[in-house]
DSSP file (Angstrom, degrees, kcal/mol; ACC not computed):
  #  RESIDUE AA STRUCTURE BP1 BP2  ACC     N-H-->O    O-->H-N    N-H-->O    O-->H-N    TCO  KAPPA ALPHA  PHI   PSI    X-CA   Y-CA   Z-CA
    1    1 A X              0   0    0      0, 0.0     3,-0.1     0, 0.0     5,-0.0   0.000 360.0 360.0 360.0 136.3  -69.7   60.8   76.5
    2    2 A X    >   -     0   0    0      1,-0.1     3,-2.9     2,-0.1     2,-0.6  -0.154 360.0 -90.8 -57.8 154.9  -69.6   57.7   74.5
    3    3 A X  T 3  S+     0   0    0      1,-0.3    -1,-0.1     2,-0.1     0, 0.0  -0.572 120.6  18.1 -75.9 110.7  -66.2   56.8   72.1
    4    4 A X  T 3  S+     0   0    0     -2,-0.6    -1,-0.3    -3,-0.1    -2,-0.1   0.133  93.0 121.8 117.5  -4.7  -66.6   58.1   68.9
    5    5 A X    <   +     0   0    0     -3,-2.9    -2,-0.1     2,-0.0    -3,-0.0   0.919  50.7 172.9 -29.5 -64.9  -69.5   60.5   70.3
    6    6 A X        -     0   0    0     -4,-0.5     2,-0.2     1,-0.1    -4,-0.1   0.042  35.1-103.7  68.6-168.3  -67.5   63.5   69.1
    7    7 A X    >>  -     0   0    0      1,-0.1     4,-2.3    54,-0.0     3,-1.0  -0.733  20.2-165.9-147.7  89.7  -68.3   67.1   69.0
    8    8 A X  H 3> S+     0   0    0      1,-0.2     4,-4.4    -2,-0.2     5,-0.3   0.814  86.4  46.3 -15.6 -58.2  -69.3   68.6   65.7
    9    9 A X  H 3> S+     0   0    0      2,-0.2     4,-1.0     1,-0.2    -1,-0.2   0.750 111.1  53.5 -84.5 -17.9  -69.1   72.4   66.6
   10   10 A X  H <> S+     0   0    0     -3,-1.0     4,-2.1     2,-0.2     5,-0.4   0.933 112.3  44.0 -41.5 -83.3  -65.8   71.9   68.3
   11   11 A X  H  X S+     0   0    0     -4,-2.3     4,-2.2     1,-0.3    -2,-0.2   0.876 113.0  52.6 -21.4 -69.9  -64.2   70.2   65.1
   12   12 A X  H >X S+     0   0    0     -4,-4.4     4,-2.1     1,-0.3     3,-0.5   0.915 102.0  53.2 -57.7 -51.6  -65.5   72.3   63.3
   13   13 A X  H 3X S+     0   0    0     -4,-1.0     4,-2.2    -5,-0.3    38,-0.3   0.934 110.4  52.9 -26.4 -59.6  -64.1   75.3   65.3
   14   14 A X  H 3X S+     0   0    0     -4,-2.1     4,-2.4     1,-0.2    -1,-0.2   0.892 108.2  53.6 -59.6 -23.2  -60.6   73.7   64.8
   15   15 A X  H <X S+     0   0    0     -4,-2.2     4,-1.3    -3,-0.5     3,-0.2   0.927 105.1  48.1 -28.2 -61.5  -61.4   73.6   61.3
   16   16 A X  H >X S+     0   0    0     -4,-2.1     3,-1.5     1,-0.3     4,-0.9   0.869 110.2  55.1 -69.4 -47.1  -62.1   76.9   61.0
   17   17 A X  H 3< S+     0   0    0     -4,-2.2    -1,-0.3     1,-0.4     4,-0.3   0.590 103.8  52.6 -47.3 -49.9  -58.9   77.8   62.9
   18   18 A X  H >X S+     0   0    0     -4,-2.4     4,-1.3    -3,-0.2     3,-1.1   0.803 112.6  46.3 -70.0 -34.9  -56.6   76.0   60.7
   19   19 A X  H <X S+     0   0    0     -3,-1.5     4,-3.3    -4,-1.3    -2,-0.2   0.689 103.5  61.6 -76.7  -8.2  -58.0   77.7   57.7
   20   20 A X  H 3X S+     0   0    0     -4,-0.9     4,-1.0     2,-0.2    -1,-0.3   0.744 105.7  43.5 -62.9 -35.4  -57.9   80.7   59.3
   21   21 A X  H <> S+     0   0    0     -3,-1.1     4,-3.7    -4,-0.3    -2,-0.2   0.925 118.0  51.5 -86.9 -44.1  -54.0   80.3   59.6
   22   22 A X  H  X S+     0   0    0     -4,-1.3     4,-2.4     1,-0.2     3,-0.4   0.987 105.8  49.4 -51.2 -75.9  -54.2   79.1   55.9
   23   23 A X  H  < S+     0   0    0     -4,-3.3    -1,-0.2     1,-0.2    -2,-0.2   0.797 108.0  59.0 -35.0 -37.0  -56.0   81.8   54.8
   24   24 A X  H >X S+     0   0    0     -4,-1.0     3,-1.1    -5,-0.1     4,-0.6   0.940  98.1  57.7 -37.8 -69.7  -53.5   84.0   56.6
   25   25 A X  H >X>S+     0   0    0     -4,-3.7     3,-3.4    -3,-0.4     4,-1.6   0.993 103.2  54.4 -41.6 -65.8  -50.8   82.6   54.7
   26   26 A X  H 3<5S+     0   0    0     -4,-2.4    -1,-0.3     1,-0.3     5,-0.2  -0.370 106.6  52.1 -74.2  67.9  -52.5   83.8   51.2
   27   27 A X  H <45S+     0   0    0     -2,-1.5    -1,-0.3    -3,-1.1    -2,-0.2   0.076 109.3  45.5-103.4   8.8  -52.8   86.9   52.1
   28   28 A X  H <<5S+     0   0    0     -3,-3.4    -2,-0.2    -4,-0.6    -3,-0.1   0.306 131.4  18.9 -76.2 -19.4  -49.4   87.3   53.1
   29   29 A X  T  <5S+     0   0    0     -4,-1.6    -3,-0.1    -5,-0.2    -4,-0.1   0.489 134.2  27.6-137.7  -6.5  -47.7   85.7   50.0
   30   30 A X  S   <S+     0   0    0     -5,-0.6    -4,-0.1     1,-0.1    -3,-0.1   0.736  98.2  62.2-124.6 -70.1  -50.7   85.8   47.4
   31   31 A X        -     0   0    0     -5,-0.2     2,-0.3     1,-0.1    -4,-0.1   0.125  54.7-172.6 -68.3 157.2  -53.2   88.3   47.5
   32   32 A X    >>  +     0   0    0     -3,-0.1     4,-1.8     4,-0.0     3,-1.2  -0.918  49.1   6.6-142.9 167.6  -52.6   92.1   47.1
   33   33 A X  H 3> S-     0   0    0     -2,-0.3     4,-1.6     1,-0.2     5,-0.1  -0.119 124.9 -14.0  74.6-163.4  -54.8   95.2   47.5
   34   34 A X  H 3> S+     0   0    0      1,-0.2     4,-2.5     2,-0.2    -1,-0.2   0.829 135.1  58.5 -51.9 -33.7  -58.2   95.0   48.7
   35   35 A X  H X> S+     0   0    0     -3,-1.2     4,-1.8     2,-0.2     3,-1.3   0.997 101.6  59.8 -76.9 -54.0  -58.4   91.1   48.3
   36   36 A X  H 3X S+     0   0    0     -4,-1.8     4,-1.0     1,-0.3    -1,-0.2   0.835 115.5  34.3 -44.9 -36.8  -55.2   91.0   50.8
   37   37 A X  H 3X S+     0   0    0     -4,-1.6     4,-2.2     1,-0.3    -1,-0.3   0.753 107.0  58.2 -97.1  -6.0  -57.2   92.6   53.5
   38   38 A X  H <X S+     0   0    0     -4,-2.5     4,-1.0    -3,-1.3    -1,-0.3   0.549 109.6  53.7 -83.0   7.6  -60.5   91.4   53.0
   39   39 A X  H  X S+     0   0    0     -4,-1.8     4,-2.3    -5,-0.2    -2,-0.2   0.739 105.2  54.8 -91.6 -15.3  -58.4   87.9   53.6
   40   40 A X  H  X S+     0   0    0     -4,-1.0     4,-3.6    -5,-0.4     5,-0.3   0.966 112.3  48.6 -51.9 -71.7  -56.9   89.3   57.0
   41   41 A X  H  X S+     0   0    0     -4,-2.2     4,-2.2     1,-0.2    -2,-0.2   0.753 109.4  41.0 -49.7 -47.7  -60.2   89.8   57.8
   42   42 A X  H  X S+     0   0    0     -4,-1.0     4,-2.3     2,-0.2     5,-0.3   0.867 120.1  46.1 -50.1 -50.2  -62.0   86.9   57.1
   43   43 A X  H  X S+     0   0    0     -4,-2.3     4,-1.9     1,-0.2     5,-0.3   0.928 112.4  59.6 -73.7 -26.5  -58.8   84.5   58.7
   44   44 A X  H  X S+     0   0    0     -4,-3.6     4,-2.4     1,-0.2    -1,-0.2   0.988 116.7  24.9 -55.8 -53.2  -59.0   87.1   61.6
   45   45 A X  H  X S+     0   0    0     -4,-2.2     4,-0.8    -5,-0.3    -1,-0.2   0.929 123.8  57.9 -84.7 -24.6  -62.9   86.4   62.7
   46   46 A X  H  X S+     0   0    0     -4,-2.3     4,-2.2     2,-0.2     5,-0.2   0.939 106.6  42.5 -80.4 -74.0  -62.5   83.1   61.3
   47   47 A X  H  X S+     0   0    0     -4,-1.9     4,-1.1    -5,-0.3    -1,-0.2   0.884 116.0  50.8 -50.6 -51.5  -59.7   82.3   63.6
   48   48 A X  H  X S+     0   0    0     -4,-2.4     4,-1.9    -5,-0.3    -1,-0.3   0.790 111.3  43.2 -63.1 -38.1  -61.5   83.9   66.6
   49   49 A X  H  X S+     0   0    0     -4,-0.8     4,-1.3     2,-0.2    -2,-0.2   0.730 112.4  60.1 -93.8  -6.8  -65.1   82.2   66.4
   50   50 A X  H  X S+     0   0    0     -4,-2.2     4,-0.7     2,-0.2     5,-0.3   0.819 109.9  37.4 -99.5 -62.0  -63.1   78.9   65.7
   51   51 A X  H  X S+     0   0    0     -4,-1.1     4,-1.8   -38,-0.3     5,-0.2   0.849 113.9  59.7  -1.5 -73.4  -61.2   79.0   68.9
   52   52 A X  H >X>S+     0   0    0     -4,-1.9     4,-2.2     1,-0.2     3,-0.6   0.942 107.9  39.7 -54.5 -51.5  -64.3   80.2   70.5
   53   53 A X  H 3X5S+     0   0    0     -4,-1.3     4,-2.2    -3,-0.2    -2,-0.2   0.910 114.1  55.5 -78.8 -29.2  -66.7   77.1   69.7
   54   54 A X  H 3<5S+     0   0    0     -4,-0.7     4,-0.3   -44,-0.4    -1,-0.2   0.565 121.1  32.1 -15.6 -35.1  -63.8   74.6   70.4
   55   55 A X  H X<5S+     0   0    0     -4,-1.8     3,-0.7    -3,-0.6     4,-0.4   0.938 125.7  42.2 -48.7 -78.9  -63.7   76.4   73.8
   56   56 A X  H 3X5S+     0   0    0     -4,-2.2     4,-1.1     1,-0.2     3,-0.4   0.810 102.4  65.7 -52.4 -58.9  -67.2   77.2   74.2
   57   57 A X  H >X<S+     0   0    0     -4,-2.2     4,-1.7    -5,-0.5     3,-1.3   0.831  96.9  48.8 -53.0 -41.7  -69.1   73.9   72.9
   58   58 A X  H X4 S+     0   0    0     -3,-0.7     3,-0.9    -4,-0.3    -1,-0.2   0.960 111.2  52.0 -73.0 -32.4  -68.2   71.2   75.4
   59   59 A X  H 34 S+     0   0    0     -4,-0.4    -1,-0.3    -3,-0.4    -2,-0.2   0.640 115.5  47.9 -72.6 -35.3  -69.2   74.0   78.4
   60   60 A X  H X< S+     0   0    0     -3,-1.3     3,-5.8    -4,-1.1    -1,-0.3   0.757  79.8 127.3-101.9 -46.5  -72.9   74.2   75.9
   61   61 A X  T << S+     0   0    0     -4,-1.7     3,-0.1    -3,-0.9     5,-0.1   0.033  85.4   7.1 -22.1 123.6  -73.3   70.2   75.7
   62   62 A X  T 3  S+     0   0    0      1,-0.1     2,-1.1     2,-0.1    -1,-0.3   0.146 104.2 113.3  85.0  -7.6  -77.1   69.5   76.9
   63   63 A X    <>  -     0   0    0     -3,-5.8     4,-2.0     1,-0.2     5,-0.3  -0.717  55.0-162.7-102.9 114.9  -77.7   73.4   76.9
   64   64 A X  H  > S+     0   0    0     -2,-1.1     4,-2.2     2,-0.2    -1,-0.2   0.874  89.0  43.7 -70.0 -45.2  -80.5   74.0   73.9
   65   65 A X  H  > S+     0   0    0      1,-0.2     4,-2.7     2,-0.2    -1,-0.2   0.985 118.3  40.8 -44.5 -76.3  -79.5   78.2   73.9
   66   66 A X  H  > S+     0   0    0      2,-0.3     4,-2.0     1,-0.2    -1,-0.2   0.815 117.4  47.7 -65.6 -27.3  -75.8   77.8   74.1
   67   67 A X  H  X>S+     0   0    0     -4,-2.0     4,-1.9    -7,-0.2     5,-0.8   0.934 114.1  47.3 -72.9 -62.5  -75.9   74.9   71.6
   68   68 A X  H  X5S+     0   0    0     -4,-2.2     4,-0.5    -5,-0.3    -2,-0.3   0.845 113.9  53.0 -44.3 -37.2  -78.1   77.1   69.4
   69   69 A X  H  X5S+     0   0    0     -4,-2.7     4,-2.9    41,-0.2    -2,-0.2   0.988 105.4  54.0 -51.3 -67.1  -75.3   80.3   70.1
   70   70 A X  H  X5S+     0   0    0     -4,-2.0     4,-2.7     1,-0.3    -2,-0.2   0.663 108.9  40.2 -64.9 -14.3  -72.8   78.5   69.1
   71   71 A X  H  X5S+     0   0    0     -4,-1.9     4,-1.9     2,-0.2     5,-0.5   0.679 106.8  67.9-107.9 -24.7  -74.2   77.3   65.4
   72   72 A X  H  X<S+     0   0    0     -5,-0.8     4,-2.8    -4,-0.5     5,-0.3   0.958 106.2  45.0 -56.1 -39.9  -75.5   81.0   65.0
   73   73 A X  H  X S+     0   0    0     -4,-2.9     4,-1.8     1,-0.2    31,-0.2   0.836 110.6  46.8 -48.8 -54.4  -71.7   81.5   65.0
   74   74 A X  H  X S+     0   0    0     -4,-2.7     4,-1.1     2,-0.2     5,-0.3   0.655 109.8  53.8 -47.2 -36.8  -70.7   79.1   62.8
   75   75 A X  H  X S+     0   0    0     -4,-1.9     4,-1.8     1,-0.2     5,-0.2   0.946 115.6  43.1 -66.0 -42.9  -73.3   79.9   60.5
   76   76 A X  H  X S+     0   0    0     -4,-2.8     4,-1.6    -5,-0.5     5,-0.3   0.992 106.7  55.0 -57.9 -59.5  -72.0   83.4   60.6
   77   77 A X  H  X S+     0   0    0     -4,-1.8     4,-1.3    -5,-0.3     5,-0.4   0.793 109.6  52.2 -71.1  -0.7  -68.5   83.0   60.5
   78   78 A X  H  X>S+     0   0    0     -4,-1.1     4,-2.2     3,-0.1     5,-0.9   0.864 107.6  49.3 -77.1 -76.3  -69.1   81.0   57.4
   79   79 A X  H  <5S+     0   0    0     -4,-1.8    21,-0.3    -5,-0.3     4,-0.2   0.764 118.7  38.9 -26.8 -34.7  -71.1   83.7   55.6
   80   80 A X  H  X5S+     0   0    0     -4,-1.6     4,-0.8    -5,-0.2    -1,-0.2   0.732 119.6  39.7-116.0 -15.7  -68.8   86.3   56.2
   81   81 A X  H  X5S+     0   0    0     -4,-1.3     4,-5.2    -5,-0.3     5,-0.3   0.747 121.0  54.4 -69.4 -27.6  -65.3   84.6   55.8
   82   82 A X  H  X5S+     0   0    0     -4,-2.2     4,-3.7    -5,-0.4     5,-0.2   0.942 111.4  37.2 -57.4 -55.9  -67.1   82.9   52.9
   83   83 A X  H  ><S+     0   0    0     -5,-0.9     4,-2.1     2,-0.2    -1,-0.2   0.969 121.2  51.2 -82.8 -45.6  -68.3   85.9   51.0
   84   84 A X  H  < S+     0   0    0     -4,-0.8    -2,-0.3     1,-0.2    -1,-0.2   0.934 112.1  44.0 -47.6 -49.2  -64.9   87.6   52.1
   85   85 A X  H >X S+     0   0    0     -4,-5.2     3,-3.4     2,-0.2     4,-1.8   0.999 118.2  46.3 -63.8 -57.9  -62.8   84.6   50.7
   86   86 A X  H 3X S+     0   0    0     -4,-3.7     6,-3.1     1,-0.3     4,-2.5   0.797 111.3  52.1 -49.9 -29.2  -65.2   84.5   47.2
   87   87 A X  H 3< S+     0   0    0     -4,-2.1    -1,-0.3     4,-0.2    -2,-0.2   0.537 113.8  42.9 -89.7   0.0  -65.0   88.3   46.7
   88   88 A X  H <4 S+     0   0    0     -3,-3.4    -2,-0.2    -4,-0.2    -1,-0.2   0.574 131.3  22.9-125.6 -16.2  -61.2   88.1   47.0
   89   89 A X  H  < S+     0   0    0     -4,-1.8    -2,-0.2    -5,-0.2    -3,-0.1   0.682 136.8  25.4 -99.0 -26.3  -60.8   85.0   44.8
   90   90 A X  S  < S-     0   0    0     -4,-2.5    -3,-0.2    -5,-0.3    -4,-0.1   0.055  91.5-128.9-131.1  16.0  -63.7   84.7   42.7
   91   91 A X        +     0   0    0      1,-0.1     2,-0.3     3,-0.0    -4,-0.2   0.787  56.7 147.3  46.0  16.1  -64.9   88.5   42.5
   92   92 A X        -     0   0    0     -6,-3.1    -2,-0.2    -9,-0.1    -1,-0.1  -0.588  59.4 -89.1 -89.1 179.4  -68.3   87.5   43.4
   93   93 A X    >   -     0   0    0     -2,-0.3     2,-3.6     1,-0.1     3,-0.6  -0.262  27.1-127.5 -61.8 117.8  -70.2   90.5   45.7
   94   94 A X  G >>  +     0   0    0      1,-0.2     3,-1.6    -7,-0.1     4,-0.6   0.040  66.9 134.0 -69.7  48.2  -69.7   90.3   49.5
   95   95 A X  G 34  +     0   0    0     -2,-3.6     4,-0.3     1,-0.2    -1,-0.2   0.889  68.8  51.3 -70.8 -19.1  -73.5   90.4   49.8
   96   96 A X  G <> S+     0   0    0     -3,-0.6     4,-1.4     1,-0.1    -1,-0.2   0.455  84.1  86.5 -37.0 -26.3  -73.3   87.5   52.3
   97   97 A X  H X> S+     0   0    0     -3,-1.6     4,-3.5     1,-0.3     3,-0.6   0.973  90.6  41.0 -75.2 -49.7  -70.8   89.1   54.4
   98   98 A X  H 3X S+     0   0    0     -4,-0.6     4,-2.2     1,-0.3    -1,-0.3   0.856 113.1  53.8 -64.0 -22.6  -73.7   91.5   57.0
   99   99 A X  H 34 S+     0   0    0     -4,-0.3     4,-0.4     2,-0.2    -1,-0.3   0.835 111.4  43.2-100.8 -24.2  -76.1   88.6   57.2
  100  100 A X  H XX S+     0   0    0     -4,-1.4     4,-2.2    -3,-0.6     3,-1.3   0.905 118.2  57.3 -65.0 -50.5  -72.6   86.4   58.6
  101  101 A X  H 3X S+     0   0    0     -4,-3.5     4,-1.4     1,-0.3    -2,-0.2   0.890 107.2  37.5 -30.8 -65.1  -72.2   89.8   60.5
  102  102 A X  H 3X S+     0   0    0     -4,-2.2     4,-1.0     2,-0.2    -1,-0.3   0.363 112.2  56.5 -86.5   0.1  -75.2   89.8   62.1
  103  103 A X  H X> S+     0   0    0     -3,-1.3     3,-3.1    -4,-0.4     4,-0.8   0.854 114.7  43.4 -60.9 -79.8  -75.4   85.5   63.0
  104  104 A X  H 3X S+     0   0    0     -4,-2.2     4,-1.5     1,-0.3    -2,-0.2   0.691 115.9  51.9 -66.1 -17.3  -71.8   85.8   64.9
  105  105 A X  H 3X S+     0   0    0     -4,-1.4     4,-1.5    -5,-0.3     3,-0.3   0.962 118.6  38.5 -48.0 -57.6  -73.5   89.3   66.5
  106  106 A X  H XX>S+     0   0    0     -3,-3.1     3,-1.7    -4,-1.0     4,-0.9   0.971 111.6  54.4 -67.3 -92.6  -76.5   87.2   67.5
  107  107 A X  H 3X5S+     0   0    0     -4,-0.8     4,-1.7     1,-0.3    -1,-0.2   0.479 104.0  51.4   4.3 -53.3  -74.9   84.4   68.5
  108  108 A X  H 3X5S+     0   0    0     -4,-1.5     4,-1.1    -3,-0.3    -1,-0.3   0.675 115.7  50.3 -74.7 -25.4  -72.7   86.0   70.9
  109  109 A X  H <X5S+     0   0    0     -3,-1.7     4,-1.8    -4,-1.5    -2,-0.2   0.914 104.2  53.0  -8.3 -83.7  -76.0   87.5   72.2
  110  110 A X  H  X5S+     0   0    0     -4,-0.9     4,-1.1     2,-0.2    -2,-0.2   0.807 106.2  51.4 -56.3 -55.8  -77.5   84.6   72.3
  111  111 A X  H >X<S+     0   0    0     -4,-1.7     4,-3.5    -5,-0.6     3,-1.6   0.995 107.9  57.7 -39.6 -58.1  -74.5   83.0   74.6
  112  112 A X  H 3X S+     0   0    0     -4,-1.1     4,-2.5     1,-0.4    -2,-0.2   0.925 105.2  47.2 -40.0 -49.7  -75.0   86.1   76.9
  113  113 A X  H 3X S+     0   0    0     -4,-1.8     4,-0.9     2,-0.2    -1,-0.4   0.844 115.7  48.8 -72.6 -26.7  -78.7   85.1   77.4
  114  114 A X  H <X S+     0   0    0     -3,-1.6     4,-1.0    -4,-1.1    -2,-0.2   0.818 111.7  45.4 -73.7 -60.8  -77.3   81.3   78.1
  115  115 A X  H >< S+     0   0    0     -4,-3.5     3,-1.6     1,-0.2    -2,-0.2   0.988 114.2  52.2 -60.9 -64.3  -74.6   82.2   80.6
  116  116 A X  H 3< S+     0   0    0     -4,-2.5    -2,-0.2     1,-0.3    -1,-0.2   0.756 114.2  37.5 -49.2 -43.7  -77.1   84.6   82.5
  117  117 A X  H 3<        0   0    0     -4,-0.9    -1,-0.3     1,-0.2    -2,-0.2   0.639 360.0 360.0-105.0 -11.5  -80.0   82.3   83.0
  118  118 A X    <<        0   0    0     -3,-1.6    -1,-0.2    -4,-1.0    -2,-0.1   0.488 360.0 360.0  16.2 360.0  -77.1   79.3   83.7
């Protein structure tokens, strides 16, 4: 790979990872109730799927399925930490949260079919 090439879906993975640990935090030391655990939840899949496309992506590089898994993921785990973080901060309606569900579902799907046809 050329310098300075970089790898979006990786980055982004760590991203997610470190806000995942953040998000951890407030809901150890800020949030109470329902909001505390819908923030578990969120840094929990959050935390998993960013790991996983840091892992996953360089292995996906030139492969149009696996590249395409892996942003189903992202897309997901955004949508459903997203709507998890807003509903626990901003009261709005996790209506977001199954349609994130069902990306990171597909997505890891969608790998399955990628690794099989390798």
């Amino acid at each position: 790979m050329a310098r300075g090439a970089g790898d979006l879906l990786g980055a982004s993975g760590a991203l997610a990872a470190a806000g995942a640990v953040t998000l951890a935090a407030l809901a150890s030391h800020v949030a109470q109730g329902p909001d505390q655990a819908r923030l578990h939840l969120a840094a929990a899949l959050a935390f998993g799927h960013g790991v996983a496309l840091v892992a996953l992506s360089p292995a996906t590089r030139g492969r149009r399925i696996g590249r395409t898994a892996l942003w189903l993921m992202l897309a997901g785990m955004l949508l459903f930490s997203g709507s998890l973080v807003g509903a626990a901060f901003g009261g709005i309606a996790t209506t977001l949260a199954p349609f994130g569900g069902m990306a990171m579902i597909g997505g890891w799907a969608l790998l399955a079919v990628d690794r099989w046809w390798g």
